[in-house]
PLY file of the C-alpha trace (Angstrom):
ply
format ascii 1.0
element vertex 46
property float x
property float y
property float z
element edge 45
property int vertex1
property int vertex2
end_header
-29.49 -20.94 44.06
-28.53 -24.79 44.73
-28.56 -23.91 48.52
-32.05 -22.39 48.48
-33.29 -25.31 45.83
-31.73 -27.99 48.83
-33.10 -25.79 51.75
-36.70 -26.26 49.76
-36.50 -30.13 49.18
-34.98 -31.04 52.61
-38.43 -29.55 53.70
-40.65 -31.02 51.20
-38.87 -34.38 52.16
-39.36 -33.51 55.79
-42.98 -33.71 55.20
-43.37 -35.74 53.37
-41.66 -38.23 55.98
-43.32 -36.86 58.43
-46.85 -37.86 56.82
-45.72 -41.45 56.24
-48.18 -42.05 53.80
-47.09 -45.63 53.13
-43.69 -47.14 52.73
-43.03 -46.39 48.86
-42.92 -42.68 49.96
-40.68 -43.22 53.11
-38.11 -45.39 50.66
-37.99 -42.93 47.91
-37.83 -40.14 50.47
-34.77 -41.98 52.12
-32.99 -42.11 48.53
-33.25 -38.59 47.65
-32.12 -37.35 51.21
-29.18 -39.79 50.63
-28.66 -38.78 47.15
-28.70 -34.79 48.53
-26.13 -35.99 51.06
-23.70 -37.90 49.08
-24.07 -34.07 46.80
-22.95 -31.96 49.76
-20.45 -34.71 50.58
-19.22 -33.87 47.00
-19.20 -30.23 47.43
-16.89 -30.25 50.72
-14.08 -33.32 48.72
-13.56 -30.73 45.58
0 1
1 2
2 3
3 4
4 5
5 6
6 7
7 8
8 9
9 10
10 11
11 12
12 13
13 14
14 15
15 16
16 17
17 18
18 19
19 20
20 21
21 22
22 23
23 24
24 25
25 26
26 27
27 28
28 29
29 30
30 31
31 32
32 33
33 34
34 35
35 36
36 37
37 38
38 39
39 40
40 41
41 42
42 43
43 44
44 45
């Protein structure tokens, strides 16, 4: 369930970054993929 939940916002981000509607979007997308990351990084250390 996580997996398919990250799987679906790591391609909402994509296009969202991918539009570049202005540079709010591409800083908050840049968080969350960084927050996701910091996640897995979490998953793999426990």
């Amino acid at each position: 369930m996580a997996g398919n939940l990250r799987l679906y916002l790591f391609k909402y981000l994509k296009i969202k970054y991918l539009q570049k509607n202005n540079l709010l979007n591409r800083c908050l997308t840049t968080f969350i993929i960084s927050f996701l990351f910091t996640q897995i990084l979490h998953e793999f250390t426990y």
